[in-house]
C-alpha atoms as a printed R data frame, in Angstrom:
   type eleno elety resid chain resno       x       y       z
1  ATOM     1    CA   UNK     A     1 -17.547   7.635  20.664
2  ATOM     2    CA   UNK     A     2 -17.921   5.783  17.354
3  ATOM     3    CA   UNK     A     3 -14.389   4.893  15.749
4  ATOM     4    CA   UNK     A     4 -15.612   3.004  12.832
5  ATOM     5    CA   UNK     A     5 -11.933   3.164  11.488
6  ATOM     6    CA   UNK     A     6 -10.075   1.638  14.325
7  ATOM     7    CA   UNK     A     7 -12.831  -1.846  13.383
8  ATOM     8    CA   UNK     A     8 -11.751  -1.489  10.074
9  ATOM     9    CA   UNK     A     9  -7.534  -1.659  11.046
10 ATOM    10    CA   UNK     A    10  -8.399  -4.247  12.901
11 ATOM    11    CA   UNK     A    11  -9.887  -6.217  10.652
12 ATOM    12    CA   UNK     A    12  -7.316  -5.325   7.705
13 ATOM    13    CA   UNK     A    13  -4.628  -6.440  10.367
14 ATOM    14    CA   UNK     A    14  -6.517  -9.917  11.280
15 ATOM    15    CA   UNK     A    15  -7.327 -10.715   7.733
16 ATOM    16    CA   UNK     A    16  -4.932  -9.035   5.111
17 ATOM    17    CA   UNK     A    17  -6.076  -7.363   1.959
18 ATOM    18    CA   UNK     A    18  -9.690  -6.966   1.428
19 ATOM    19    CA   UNK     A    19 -12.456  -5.527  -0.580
20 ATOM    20    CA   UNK     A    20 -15.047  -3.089   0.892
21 ATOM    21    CA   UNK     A    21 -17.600  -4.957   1.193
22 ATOM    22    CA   UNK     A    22 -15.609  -8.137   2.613
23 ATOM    23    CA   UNK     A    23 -14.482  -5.299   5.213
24 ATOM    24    CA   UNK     A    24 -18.180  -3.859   6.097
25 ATOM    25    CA   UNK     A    25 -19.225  -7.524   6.265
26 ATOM    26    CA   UNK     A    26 -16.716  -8.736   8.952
27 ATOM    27    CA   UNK     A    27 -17.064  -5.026  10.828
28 ATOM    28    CA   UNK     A    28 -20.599  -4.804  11.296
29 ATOM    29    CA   UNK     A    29 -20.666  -6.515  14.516
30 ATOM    30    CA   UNK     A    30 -17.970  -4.418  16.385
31 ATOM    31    CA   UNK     A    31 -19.543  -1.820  18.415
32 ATOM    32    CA   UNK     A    32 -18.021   1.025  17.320
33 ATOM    33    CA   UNK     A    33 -17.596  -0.524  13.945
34 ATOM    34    CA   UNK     A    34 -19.405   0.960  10.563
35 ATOM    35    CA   UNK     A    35 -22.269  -1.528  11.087
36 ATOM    36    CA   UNK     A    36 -21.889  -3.101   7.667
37 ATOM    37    CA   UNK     A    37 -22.219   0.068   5.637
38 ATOM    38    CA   UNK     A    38 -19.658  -0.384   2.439
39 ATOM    39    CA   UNK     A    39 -19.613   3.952   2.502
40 ATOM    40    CA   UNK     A    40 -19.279   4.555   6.062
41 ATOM    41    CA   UNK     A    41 -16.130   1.895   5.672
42 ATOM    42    CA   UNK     A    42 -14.751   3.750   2.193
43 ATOM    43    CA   UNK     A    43 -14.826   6.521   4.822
44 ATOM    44    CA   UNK     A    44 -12.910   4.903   7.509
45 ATOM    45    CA   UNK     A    45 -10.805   3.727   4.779
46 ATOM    46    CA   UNK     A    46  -9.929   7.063   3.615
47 ATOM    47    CA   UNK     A    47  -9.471   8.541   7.193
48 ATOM    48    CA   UNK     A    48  -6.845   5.654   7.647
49 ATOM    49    CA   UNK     A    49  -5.109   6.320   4.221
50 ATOM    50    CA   UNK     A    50  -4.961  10.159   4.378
51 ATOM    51    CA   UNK     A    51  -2.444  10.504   7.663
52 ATOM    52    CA   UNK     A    52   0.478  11.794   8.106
53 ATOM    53    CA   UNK     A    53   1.521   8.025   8.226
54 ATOM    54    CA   UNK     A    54  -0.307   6.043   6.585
55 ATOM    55    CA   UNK     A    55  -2.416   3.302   8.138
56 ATOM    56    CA   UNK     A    56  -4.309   2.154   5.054
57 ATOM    57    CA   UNK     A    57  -3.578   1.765   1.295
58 ATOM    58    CA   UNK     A    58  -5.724   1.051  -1.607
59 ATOM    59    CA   UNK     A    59  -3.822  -1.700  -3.750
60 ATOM    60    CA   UNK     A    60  -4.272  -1.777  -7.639
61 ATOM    61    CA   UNK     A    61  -6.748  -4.218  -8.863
62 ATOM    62    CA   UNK     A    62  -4.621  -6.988 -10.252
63 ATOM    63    CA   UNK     A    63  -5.863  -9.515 -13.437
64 ATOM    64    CA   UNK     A    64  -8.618 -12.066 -11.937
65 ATOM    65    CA   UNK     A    65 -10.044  -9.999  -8.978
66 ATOM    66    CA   UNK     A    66 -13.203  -8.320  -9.547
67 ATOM    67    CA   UNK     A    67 -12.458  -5.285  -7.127
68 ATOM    68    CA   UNK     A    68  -9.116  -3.641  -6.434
69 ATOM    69    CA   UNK     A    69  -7.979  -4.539  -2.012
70 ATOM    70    CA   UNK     A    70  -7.310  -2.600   0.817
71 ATOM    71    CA   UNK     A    71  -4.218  -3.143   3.322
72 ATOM    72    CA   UNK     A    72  -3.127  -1.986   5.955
73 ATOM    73    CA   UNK     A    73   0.713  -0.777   6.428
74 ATOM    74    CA   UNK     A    74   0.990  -0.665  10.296
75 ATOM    75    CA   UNK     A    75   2.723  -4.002  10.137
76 ATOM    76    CA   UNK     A    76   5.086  -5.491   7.228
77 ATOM    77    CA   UNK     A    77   4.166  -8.229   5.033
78 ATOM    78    CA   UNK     A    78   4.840 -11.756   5.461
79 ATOM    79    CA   UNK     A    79   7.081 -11.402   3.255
80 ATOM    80    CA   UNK     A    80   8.973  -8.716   4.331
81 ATOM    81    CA   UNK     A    81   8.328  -6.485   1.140
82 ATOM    82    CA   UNK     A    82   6.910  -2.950   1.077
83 ATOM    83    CA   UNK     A    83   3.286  -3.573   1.311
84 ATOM    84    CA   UNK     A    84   2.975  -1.943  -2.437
85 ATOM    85    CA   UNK     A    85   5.611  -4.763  -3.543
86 ATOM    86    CA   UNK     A    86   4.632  -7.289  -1.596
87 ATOM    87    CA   UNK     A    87   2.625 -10.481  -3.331
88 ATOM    88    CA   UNK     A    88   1.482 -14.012  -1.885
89 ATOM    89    CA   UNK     A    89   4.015 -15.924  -1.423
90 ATOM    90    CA   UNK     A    90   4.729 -19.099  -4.257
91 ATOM    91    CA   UNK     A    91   3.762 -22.624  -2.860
92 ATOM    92    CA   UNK     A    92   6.968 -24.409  -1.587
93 ATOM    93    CA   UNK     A    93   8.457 -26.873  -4.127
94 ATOM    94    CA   UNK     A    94   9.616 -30.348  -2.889
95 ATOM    95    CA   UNK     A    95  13.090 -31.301  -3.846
């Protein structure tokens, strides 16, 4: 059985946001992964996105990034926001 989408929630869930091709690159070793091809992991992508719930959403490119991320909403942010609100979190300032 290949499940190309279940490498591609895990890796979304080990890493955090990601491009496609930063996805196909740390997949194509799993097994039942999409073998490093960027289109078979926009497909996984879009299998994960277009459930009933949700596993997988495709997050606006923001200003400096080259190509809008992938994340996965199984599991809430670090920092606690909705995964379309959240953003890293600032670098802690010493008093």
């Amino acid at each position: 059985m290949h499940l190309p989408h279940l490498a591609v929630l895990a890796s979304l869930l080990l890493r955090g946001p990601q491009t496609i091709n930063e996805i196909a690159t740390r997949t194509e070793r799993y097994r039942e992964g999409p073998q490093g091809d960027p289109a078979a992991v926009d497909a996984a992508i879009d299998r994960l996105a277009n459930r009933e719930e949700p596993l997988a959403v495709r997050l606006a490119r923001r200003s400096g990034e080259r190509e809008p991320r992938i994340d996965q909403c199984w599991a809430a942010s670090v920092a606690g926001a909705p995964l379309a609100e959240a953003r890293p979190l600032a670098p802690a300032q010493t008093p």
